[in-house]
C-alpha positions in Angstrom: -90.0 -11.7 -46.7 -92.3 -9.0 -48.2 -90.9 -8.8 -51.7 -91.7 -12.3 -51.5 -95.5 -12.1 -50.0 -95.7 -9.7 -52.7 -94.9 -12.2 -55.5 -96.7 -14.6 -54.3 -99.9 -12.1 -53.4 -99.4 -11.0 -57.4 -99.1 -14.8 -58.8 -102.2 -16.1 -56.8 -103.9 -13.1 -58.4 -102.5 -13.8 -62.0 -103.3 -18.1 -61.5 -106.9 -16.8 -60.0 -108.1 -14.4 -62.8 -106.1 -17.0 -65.5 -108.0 -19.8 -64.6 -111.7 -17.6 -63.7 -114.6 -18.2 -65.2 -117.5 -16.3 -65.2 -117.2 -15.7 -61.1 -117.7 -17.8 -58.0 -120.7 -19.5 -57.6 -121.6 -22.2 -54.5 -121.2 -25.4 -57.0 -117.7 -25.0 -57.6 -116.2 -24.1 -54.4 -115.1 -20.2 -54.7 -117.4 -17.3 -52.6 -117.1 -14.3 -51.7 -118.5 -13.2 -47.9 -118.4 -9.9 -46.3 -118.3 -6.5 -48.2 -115.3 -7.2 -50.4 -113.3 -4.5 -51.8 -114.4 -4.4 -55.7 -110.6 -5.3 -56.8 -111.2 -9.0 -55.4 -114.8 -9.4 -56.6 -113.1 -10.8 -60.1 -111.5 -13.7 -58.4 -111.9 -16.9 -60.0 -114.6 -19.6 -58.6 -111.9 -21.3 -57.0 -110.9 -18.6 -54.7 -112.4 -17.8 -51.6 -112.8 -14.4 -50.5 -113.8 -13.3 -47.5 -113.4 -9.9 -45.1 -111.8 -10.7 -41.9 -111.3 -8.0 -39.4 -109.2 -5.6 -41.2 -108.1 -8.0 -44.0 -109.1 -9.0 -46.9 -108.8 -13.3 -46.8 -107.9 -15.2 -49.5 -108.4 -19.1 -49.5 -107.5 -21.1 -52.4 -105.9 -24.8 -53.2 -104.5 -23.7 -56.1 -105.9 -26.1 -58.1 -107.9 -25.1 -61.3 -111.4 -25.1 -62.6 -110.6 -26.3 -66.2 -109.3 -29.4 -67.6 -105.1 -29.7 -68.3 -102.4 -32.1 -69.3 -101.1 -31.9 -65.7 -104.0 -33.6 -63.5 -103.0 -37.2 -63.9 -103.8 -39.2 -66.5 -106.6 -41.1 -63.6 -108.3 -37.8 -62.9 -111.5 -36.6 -64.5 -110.2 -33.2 -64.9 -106.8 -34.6 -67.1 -107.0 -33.8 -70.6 -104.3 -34.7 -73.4 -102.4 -31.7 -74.9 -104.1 -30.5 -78.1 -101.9 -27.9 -79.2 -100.1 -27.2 -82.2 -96.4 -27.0 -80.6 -94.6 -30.5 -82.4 -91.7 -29.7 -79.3 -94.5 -30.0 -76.8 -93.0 -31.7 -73.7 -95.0 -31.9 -70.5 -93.0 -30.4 -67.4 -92.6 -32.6 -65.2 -95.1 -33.2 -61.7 -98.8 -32.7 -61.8 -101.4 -30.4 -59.9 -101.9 -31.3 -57.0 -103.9 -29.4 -54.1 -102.7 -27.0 -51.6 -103.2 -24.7 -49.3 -103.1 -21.1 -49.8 -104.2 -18.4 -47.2 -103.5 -14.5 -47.9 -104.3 -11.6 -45.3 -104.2 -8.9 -47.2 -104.8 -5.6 -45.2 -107.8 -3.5 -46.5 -106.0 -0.4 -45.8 -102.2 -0.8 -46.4 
């Protein structure tokens, strides 16, 4: 169960600084609370972050904050792929939001 926590702790960080813009800001649902840890003040401005306790908290749906052929084709965020692959296939599903919480301790 830790390995896993692990990946998942490393691919919410990867999806979060992938998708980041220029940092959280109260428009566009990320923030950052408490005195955060400088390795979590990069977050993207969908991520919340937040000091809890002993933990660091991080609260995120997971979706993104940048348009993509995988919103469906009825939301505003859905944009057509533009790329230059001629194999391009979508995979199949589309975002959709979720709930992710990670406690992450601020001295492991």
């Amino acid at each position: 169960m830790t390995a896993r926590r692990g990946i998942t702790t490393v691919g919410l960080t990867a999806i979060a600084l992938a998708c980041g813009g220029a940092g959280p800001t109260a428009t566009d649902g990320g923030s950052i609370s408490g005195t955060v840890p400088d390795a979590f003040k990069g977050y993207a401005s969908t991520v919340q972050v937040s000091v809890e306790g002993d933990f660091v908290v991080l609260r995120a749906t997971g979706v993104p904050d940048h348009k993509s052929p995988y919103f469906a084709t009825s939301d505003s965020r859905y944009e057509r792929y533009n790329g230059t692959n001629a194999s391009y296939a979508a995979a199949p599903g589309t975002i959709v939001s979720q709930t992710y919480v990670f406690r992450i301790p601020l001295k492991p």
